[in-house]
VEXZAFI-500018 format. One record per residue (C-alpha): residue number from 1; x, y, z. Coordinates in steps of 0.5 Angstrom, whole numbers. Layout:
% residues N
     i       x       y       z
   NUM       X       Y       Z
...
//
This chain:
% residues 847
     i       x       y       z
     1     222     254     167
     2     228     258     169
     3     232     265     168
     4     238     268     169
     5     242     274     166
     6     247     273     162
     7     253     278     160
     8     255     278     153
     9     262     280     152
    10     264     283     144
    11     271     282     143
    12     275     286     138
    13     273     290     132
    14     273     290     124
    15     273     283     123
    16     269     276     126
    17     271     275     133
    18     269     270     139
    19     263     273     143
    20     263     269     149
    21     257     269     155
    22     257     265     161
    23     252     264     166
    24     255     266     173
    25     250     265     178
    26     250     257     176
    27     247     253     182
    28     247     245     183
    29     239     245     183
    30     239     249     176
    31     239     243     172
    32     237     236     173
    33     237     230     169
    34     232     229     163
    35     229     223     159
    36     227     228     154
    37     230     233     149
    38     233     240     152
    39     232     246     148
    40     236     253     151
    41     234     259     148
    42     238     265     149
    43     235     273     147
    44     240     278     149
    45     242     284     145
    46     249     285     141
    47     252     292     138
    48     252     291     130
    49     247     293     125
    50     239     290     123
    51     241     285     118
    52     247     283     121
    53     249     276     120
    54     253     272     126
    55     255     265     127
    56     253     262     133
    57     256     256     138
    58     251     254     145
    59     256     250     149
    60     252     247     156
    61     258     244     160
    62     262     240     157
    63     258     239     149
    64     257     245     144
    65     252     245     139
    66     252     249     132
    67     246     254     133
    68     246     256     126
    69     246     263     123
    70     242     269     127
    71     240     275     123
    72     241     281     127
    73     234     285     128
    74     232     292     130
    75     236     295     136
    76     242     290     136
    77     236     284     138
    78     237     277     136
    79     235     270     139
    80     238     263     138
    81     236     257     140
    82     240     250     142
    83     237     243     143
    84     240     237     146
    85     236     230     143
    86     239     227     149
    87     240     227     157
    88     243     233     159
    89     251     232     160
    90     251     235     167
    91     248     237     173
    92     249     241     179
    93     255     247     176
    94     252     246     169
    95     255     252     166
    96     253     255     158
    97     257     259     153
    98     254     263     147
    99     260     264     142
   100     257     269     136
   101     262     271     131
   102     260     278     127
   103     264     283     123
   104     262     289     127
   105     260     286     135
   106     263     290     139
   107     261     293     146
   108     257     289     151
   109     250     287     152
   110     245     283     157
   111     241     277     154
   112     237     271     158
   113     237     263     158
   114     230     259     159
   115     229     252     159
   116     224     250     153
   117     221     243     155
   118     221     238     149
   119     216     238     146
   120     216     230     144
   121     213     227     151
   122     216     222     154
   123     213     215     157
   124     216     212     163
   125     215     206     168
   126     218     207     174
   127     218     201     180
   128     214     202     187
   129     220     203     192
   130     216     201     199
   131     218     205     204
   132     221     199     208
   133     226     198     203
   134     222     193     198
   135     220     193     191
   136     213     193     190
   137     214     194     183
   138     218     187     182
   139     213     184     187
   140     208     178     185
   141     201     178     187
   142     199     171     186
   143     191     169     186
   144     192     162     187
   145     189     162     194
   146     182     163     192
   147     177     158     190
   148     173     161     185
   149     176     161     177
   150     174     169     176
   151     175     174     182
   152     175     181     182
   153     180     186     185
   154     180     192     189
   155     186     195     190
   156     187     202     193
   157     193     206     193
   158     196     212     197
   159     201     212     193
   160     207     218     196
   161     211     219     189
   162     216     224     190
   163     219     226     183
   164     227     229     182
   165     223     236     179
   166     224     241     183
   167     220     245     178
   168     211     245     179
   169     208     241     173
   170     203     237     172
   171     204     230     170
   172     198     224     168
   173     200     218     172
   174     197     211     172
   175     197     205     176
   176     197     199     173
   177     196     191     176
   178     199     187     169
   179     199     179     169
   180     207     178     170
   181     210     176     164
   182     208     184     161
   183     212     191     162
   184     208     196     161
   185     214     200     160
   186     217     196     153
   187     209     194     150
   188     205     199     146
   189     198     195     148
   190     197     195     156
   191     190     192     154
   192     193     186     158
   193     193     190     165
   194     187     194     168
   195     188     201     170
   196     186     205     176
   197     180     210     174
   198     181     213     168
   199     184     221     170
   200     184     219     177
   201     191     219     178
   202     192     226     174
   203     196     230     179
   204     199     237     180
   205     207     236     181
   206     208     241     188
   207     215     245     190
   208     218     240     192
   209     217     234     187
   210     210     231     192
   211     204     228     189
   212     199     223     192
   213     194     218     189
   214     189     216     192
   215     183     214     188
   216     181     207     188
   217     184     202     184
   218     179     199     179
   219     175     192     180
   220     179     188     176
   221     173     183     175
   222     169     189     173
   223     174     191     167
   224     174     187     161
   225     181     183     163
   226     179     180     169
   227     183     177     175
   228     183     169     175
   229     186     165     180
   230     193     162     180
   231     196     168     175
   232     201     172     179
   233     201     179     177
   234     205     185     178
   235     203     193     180
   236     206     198     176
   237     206     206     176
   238     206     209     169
   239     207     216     168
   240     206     219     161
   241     207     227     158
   242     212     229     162
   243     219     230     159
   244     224     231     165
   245     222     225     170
   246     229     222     170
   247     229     219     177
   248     223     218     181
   249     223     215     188
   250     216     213     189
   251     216     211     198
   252     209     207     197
   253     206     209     205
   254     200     204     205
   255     196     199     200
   256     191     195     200
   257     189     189     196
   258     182     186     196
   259     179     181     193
   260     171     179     192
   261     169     172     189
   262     164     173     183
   263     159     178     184
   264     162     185     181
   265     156     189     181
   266     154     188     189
   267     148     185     187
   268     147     179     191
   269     148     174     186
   270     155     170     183
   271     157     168     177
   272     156     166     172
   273     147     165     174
   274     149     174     174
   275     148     175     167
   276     151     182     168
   277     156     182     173
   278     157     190     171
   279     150     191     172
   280     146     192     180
   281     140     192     178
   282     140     185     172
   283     140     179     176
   284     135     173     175
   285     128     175     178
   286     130     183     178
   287     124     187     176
   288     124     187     168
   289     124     194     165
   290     122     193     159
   291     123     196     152
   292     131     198     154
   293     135     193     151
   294     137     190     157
   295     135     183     160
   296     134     185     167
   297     131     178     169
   298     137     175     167
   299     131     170     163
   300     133     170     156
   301     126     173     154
   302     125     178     150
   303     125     186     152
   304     119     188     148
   305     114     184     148
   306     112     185     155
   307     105     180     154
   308     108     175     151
   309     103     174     145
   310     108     175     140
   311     108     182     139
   312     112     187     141
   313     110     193     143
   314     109     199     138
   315     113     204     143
   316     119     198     141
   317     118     199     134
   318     113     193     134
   319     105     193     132
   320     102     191     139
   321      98     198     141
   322      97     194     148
   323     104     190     151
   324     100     188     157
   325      94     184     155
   326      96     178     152
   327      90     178     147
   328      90     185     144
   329      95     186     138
   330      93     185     131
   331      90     179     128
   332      86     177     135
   333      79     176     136
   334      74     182     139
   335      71     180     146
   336      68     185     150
   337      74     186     155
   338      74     195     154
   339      80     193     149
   340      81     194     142
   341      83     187     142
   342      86     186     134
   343      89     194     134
   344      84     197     129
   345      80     203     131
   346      73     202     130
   347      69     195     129
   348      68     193     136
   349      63     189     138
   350      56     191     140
   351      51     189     144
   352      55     183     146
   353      57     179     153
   354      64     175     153
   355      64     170     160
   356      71     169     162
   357      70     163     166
   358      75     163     173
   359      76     155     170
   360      81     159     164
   361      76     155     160
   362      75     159     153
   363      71     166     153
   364      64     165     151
   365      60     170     147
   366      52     171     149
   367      48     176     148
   368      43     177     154
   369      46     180     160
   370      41     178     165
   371      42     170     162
   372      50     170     163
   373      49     174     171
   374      45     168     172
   375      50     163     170
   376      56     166     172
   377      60     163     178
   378      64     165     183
   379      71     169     179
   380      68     169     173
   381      69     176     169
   382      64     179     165
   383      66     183     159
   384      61     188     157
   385      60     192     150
   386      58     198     149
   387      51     198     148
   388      44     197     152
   389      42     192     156
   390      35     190     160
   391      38     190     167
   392      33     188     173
   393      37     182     174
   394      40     180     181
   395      48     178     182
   396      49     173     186
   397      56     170     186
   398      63     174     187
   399      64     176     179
   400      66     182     176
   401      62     186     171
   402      67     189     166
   403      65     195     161
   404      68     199     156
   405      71     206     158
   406      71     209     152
   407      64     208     151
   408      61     206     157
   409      55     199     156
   410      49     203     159
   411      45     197     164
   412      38     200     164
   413      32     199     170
   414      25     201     169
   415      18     200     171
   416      19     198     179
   417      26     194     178
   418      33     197     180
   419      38     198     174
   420      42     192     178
   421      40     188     185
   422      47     185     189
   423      45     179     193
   424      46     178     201
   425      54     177     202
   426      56     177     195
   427      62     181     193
   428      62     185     186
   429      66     189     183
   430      63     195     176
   431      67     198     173
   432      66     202     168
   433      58     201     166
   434      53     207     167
   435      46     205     172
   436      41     209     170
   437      34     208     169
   438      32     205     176
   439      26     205     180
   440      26     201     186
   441      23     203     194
   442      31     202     196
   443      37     203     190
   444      34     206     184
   445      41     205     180
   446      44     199     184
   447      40     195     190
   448      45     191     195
   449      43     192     202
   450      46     186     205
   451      51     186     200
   452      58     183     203
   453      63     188     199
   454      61     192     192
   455      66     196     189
   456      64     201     183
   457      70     203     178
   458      69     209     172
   459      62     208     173
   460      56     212     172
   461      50     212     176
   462      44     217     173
   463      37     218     172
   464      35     213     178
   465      30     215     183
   466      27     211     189
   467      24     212     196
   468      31     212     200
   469      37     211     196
   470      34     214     189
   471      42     213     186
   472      43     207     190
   473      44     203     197
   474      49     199     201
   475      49     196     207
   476      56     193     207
   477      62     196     204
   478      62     200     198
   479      67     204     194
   480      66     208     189
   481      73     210     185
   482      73     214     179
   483      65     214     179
   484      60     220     178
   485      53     219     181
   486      49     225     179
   487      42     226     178
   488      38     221     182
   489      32     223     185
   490      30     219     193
   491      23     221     196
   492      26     220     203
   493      33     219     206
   494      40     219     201
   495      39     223     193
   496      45     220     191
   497      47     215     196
   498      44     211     202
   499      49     208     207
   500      45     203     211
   501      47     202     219
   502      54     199     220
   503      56     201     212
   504      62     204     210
   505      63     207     203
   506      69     209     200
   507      69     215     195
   508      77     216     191
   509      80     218     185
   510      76     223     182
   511      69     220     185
   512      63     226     184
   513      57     226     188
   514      52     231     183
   515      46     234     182
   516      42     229     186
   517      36     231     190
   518      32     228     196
   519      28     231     202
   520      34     229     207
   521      42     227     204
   522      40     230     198
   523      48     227     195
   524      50     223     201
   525      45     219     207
   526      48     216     213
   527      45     212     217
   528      50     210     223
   529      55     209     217
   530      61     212     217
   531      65     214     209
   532      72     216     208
   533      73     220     202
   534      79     223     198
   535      81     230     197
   536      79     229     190
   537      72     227     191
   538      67     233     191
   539      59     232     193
   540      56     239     189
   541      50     242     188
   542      45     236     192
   543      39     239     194
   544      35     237     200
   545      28     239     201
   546      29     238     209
   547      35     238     212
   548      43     235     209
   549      44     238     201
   550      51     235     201
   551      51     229     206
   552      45     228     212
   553      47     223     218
   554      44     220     222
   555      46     216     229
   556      53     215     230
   557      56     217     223
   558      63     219     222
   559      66     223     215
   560      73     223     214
   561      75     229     207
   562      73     231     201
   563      69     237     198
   564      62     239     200
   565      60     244     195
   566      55     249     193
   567      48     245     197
   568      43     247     199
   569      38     244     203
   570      32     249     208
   571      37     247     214
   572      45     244     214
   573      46     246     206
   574      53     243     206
   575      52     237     212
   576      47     235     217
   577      46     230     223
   578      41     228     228
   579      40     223     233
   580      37     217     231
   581      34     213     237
   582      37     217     242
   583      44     216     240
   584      49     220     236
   585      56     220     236
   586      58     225     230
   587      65     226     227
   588      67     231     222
   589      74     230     220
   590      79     234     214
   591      73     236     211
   592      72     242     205
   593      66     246     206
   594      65     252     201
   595      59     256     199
   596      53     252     201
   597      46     255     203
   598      41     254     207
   599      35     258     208
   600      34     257     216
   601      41     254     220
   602      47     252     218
   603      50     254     211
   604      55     249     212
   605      54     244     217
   606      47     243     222
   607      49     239     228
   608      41     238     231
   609      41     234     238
   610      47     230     236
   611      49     228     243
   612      56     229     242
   613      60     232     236
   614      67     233     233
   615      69     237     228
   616      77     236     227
   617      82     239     221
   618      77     242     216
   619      76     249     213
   620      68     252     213
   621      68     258     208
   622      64     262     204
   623      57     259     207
   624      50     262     207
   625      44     261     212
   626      38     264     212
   627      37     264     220
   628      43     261     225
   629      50     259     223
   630      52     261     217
   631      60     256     218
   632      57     252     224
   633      50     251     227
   634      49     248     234
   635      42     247     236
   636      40     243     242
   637      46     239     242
   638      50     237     248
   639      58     236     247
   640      62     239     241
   641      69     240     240
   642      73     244     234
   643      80     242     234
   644      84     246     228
   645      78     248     225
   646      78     255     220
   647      70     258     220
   648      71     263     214
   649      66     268     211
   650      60     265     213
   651      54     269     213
   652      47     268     217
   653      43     273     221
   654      45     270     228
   655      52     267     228
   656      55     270     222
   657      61     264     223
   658      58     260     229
   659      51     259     232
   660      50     255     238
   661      43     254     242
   662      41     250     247
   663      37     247     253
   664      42     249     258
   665      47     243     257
   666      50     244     252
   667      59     245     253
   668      63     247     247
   669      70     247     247
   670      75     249     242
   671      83     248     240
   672      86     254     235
   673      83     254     229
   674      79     261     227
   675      74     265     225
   676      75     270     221
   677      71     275     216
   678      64     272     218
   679      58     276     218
   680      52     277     222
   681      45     281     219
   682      44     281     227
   683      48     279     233
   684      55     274     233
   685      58     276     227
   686      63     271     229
   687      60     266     234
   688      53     267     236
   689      52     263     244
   690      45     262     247
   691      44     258     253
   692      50     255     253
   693      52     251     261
   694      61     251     258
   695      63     254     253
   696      71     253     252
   697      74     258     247
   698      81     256     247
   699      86     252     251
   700      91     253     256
   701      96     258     251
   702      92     254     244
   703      89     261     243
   704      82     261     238
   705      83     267     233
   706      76     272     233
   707      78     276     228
   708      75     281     222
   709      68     279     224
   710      62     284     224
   711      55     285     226
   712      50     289     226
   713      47     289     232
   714      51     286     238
   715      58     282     238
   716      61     283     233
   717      66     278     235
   718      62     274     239
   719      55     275     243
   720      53     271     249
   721      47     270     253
   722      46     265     259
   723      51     261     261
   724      59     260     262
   725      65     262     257
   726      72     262     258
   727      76     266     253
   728      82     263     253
   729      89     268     250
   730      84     269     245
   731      86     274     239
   732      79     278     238
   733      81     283     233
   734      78     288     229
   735      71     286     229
   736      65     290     229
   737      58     291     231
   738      53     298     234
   739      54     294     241
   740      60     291     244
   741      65     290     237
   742      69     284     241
   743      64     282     246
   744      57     283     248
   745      56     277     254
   746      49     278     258
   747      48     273     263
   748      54     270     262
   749      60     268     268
   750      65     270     264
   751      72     268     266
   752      77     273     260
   753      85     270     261
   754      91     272     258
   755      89     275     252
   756      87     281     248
   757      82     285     245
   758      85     288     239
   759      82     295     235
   760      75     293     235
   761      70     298     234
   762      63     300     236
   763      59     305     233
   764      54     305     240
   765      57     302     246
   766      63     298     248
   767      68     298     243
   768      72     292     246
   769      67     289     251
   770      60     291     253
   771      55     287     260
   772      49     288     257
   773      45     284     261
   774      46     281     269
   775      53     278     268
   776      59     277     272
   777      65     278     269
   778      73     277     271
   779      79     280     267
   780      84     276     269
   781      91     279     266
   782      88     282     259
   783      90     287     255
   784      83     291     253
   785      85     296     246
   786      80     300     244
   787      80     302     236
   788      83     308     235
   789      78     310     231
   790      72     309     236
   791      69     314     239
   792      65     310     244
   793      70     307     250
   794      72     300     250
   795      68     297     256
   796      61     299     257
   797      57     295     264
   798      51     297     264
   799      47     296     271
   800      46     291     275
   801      52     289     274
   802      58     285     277
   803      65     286     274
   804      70     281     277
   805      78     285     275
   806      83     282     278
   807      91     283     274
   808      88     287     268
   809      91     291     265
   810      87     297     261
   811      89     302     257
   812      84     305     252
   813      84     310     246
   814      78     314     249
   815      78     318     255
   816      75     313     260
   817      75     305     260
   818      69     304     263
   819      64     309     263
   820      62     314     269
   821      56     315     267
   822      54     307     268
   823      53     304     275
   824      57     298     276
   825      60     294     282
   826      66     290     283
   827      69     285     286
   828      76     287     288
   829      80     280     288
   830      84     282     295
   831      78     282     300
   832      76     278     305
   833      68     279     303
   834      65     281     297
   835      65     289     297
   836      60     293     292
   837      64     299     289
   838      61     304     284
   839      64     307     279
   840      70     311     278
   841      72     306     284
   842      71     301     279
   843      75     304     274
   844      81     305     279
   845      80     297     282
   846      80     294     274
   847      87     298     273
//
């Protein structure tokens, strides 16, 4: 669009005279040539009266054109416009002359000229001019080269298109590769030809006439046209709705063309076995999706009938209630398979077995379970229904008892017979049954110590009672998914469960162990076995008489996940473990412990004289015992490690979140992890020590937190007596007790480093630390804080005492850091021999 002033000169007065405008500035680039209509619109003001009428002539360069009449408006306005149907006359000095012949024009007047572009869009094709001077466009590209009689192109096109438009615009362009004998230039149908991607060639026209096409061609293969082979084609550019591109050079700067043989989608498969060559994911043997539409398996199956039994399935449209059991959809026969096999709710069998045998001989219906058991072969699959069935009987071969989980078949023990014996090295699998009822001296519900594999699926184990194992006992593999076993009772060993030596269970899915009872191992017993369980798998509320409401182990035994919930038991509510034989070696691992009680030690977990314990990864919180270790309780054992485990909340009268007692010759070690919040009716509201030979607490700068703990008597955070600790860049914070809020050590070799005793509180001695006992204590490089809001000072030693100070730094709230009216001795670090100071010296010696 341009603009330019014009002047307009009025001739004469009274009657018509010739007004004549030309444009004085007129440049070569002001016009240029046109394929399409040119309209000029000329505004301006001429001095005659509104309502005046004037003739109006427009001539551009050398033709003229009778505008018509122009009527005259308010304040002398007036418009008129010109337009020229065909290619403009001139270019370069094109100059424009208004004629206006009126009765009253006189005086002089400015008006102004824009180009209107037609409104009738123009098409043309133009060649491809190479910038090495060929002509791309009237080139042939021939395909006879290729073998194959349908191929697939890929052109890319860089294409430099310079167009004779000086003025910014926007353009749709469009590459096309057409079969020789077609001009997409004379044709209306371009169907014959494949273009580039649909708008990928629109472009915006810059100052200097430059736009650029980039984008891939499309895959002509792919496209409805396809490329066959010998054909010789053409490329094109197409440029439509843009009126004025006359001339237009096109210096194609790079191209590429690429052909690939008969596999359009990429997917590895030719033509013509690649039943849909615009689709990657249909190809024979691809993973059908049913119910699409789409034969992805390139089959010629069906696509809604996914079973193949000649209906298809209702989310299709069809009557099939289940697509994906050949034997279920209406008008089949009802077996006992836990499916509505003919699609009417109701009318199921009852009471009844179907055997399929693993020969693919025809299903048999039979009524007597214990019968079919005992005739079954290795393979075969029972299909139980719904109803009661005398149990009693023994599976020996490799078969699978399959129930009904709408309404689960009840197999029913009695007498001194389990609900169902498994035989030695048989493997078998349940699913979906309920075992109750069973008594038996090992396996109440489900008998198989010598079983090879058993596997219980969306089973219920319940009301089964025995000497050991009152739910049921295993000596091989057991694997309980989707299972509850719940109220079952054992005189002896394992309420719900009993894991014989070298077993290994498997809790998954939704499994809960519940509500069973037993003198130890009221849910869970263990007898140098190991059990992996899931984070879903919860053992709750199990009660044991002795020891181990939630899990009792014994010997070497290993516990990997889950929840154990709200047991009780007299000791090790949520777990326990012992030695067994004078071996056990016992790993806890990723394990959820929360609100068990025991009435004497270990709310959470009781590790009594197990040789060596290891507890990785897992949360105590919110556990109750009535005597020692609330979280955690260590009693005579020899090793334990903790490795990123938090001690919450616990609450006991000694150890609030840990205690440990021994016989001298226990070592305890931990690496970060925490105890935070446990409380102690009596000394050690976090951890509670007593006749320990090492205890580690954190490693090299893995800190253990000792936070928010509290005790009524001594050591809020930790209390020791008797032994070895080394307190390693510990955060012991914010705890409290009557004496010693952080620690209270007597008789201990302590070696405190790089760490800080942070805001503890004592309401009688030591807010921060208190020596009750003979010890010998070394602060090695500590920042000691008193709470600002004890009245007692942050360390108290009483006498005889050792206090070992080496490159400590000690500031404290209160007036003395160390008590003068105590005596104390001090090592001082520096000196040859060992030195006895007394207090204030000490006091000067530790700052």
């Amino acid at each position: 669009m341009r603009s330019t002033c014009l002047a307009l000169a009025l001739i004469g007065c009274g009657g018509e005279r010739d007004l004549e405008v030309t444009i004085t500035d007129t440049s070569p680039d002001t016009w240029f040539a046109c394929n399409g209509p040119l309209t000029l619109r000329i505004e301006g003001t001429v001095d005659a009266d509104p309502g005046d009428e004037l003739s109006a002539v427009v001539t551009l360069g050398p033709v003229g054109v009778d505008a018509g009449t122009l009527s005259v408006g308010s304040n002398g306005s007036f418009a008129v416009t010109a337009s020229y149907a065909n290619e403009a006359p001139c270019e370069g000095d094109c100059p424009v002359t208004l004629s206006l012949f009126g009765k009253k024009a006189t005086g002089e007047a400015t008006t102004s000229i824009e180009v209107v572009p037609g409104s009738v869009p123009t098409l043309i094709t133009a060649e491809l001019v190479s910038s090495a001077g060929g002509t791309v466009g009237l080139d042939v590209v021939t395909l006879a080269d290729n073998p194959a009689d349908s191929l697939s192109a890929e052109l890319w096109t860089r294409l430099n298109i310079l167009l004779d438009d000086r003025t910014p615009d926007v353009v749709d362009a469009v590459v096309l590769l057409c079969p020789e004998d077609v001009d997409p230039s004379a044709v209306e149908d371009i169907s014959a030809c494949v273009p580039s991607p649909a708008g990928a060639d629109v472009a915006g026209v810059g100052q200097r006439g430059l736009f650029a096409s980039t984008e891939p061609f499309a895959e002509a293969g792919c496209s409805a046209q396809a490329v066959a082979s010998g054909v010789p084609w053409k490329l094109w550019l197409r440029i439509a709705d843009h009126s004025c591109a006359g001339r237009v050079t096109l210096p194609l700067s790079s191209r590429a063309l690429r052909f690939v043989t008969d596999d359009c989608d990429a997917d590895g498969v030719l033509l013509p076995d690649d039943c849909d060559d615009l689709d990657p994911a249909t190809y024979p043997g691809a993973e059908e999706i049913w119910y699409d539409g789409i034969d992805q398996a390139c089959d010629g199956g069906t696509d809604d009938d996914q079973d193949g039994d000649g209906h298809a399935a209702t989310i299709a449209g069809g009557d099939d209630c289940d697509d994906e059991r050949a034997n279920v959809h209406p008008g089949a026969t009802e077996v006992c398979d836990d499916a509505d096999n003919d699609c009417i709710p109701g009318g199921e069998k009852r009471d009844t077995v179907t055997v399929w045998a693993a020969d693919g001989s025809d299903p048999v219906d039979v009524t007597d379970l214990a019968a079919a058991v005992a005739a079954a072969g290795d393979g075969d699959v029972l299909g139980v229904c719904p109803g009661d069935y005398a149990g009693g009987f023994t599976v020996g071969a490799d078969i699978e008892l399959v129930g009904d989980p709408r309404e689960l078949p009840r197999i029913l023990g009695g007498g001194t017979a389990p609900a169902v014996r498994v035989g030695a090295d048989a493997t078998v699998a349940f699913r979906h049954l309920e075992l109750r009822d069973g008594v038996a001296a090992q396996g109440g519900g489900l008998s198989a110590p010598q079983a090879a594999s058993v596997e219980l699926e969306g089973c219920r184990v319940v009301d089964n009672q025995a000497g050991a194992g009152g739910g049921l006992v295993a000596g091989g593999s057991l694997t309980l998914l989707d299972t509850v076993v719940s109220d079952n009772r054992a005189q002896d060993f394992g309420g719900g469960v009993l894991m014989l030596p070298d077993g290994s269970l498997l809790l998954d899915g939704a499994t809960e162990v519940t509500a069973n009872t037993a003198r130890v191992g009221g849910g869970v017993g263990l007898v140098d076995a190991t059990a992996i369980a899931a984070t879903t798998v919860s053992v709750h509320h199990n009660d044991a008489t002795d020891g181990g409401g939630g899990v009792f182990g014994s010997g070497d035994v290993s516990w990997d996940g889950g929840g154990i919930e709200a047991n009780t038991a007299s000791r090790g509510a949520g777990m326990a473990f012992e030695q067994a034989l004078g071996h056990g070696n016992v790993r806890v691992a990723r394990v959820t412990l929360t609100g068990n009680t025991a009435a004497t030690d270990g709310g959470g977990v009781l590790f009594d004289g197990v040789p060596s314990v290891a507890v990785e990864s897992s949360l105590l919180e919110g556990n109750v015992a009535g005597e020692r270790g609330g979280g955690i309780a260590l009693i005579g054992c020899a090793d334990a490690a903790l490795a990123g485990v938090d001690v919450r909340t616990g609450t006991a009268r000694y150890g609030g979140g840990l205690a440990l007692q021994g016989l001298g010759a226990n070592t305890l070690s931990t690496l970060a992890g925490s105890f935070e919040g446990n409380v102690a009716s009596q000394d050690g509201g976090g951890l509670w020590i007593d006749d320990a030979s090492v205890v580690r607490l954190g490693q090299g700068k893995t800190a253990t937190a000792i936070v928010d703990n509290q005790a009524t008597a001594g050591g809020g955070g930790i209390a020791m007596t008797r032994g070895q600790l080394e307190l390693v860049s510990p955060d012991v914070a914010r705890n409290s007790a009557a004496e010693g809020g952080g620690l209270r050590l007597s008789g201990v070799d302590a070696a405190l480093l790089s760490g800080q005793l942070l805001d503890n509180a004592a309401t009688s001695a030591g807010a921060a630390l208190h020596v009750a006992g003979p010890s010998r204590v070394r602060l090695d490089g500590w920042l000691v804080v008193d709470s600002g809001v004890s009245t007692v000072p942050g360390i108290r030693v009483d006498a005889p005492q050792l206090v070992v100070c080496s490159s400590t730094a000690i500031a404290d709230a209160t007036a003395n850091t160390v008590e003068e009216r105590t005596i104390a001795a001090c090592y001082d670090a520096t000196a040859t021999a060992f030195t006895v100071h007394t207090a204030p010296d000490c006091n000067a010696l530790c700052n």
